[in-house]
N, C-alpha and C positions, 0 to 999 in steps of 0.2 A: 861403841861396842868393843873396840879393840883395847880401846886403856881400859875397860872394865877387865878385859881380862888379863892385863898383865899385872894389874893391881893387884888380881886373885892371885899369883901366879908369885910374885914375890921375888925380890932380889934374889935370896937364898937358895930357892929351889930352881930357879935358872941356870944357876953356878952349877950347884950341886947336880942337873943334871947334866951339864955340858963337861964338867970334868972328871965327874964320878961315871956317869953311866950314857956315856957318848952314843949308846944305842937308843936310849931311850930319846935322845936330844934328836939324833938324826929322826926318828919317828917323828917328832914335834915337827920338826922342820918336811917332814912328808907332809902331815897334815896343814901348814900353812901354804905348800906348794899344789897342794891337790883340792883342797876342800875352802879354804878361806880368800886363795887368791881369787879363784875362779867365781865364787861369789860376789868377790866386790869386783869383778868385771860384770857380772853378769846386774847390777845394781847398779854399776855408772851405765848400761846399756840401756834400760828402763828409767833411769832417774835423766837421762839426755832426750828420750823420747818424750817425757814429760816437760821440760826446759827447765828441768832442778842445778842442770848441769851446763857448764859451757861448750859450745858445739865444738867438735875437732880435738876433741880430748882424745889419744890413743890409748887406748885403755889396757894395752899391754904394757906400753911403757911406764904409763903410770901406776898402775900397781906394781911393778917390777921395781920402781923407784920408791913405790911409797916403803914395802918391803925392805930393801936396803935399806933405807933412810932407819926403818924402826927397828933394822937388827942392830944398827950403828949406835943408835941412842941404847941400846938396852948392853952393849958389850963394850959401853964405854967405859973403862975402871976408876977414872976419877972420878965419876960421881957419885955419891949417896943414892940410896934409894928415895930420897924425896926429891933430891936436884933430880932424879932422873924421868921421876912422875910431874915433874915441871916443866922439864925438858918433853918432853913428849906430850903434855898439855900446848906447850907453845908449836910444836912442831904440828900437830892438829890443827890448831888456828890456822897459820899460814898456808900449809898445805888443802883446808876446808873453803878460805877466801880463795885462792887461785882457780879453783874448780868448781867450785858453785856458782852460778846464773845470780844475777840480782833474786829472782825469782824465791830461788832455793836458799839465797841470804836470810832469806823474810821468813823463810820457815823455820 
């Protein structure tokens, strides 16, 4: 869901809003802190009660990490918008194997 939406989202108009209209970016960045974090905690909560997930996942820290990690990949200036949609492909991967259950592999 998440690389769907930075796909939509686009090199250009990240830029464009983080240096043209810093107000509008901090909103962005509201609604990742208030609406999308708290969702995919509330989704490692249910998908761990299911065994999708690995037990003892802190579900703070890991979305607080998964966070950093994809503000880092998308504010990294050396890449291309396609190295970055690759980069963020792979960082999925890794981050998707560490946290998912055999269970939830299969799924």
């Amino acid at each position: 869901m998440i690389e769907d939406m930075v796909k939509d989202f686009g090199a250009e108009i990240l830029y464009e809003l983080r240096r043209y209209q810093p107000e509008a970016f901090e909103h962005l960045s509201d609604i990742v802190e208030h609406t999308l974090m708290p969702y995919i905690q509330k989704n490692l909560l249910r998908g761990t009660s299911e065994g999708l997930y690995r037990e003892g996942i802190s579900r703070e820290i890991f979305v607080t990490t998964y966070f950093k990690l994809l503000r880092s990949i998308l504010e990294f200036e050396n890449l291309n918008w396609e190295q970055t949609l690759i980069t963020l492909a792979q960082s999925h991967r890794i981050i998707l194997q560490g946290v998912l259950s055999p269970k939830g592999i299969r799924m």
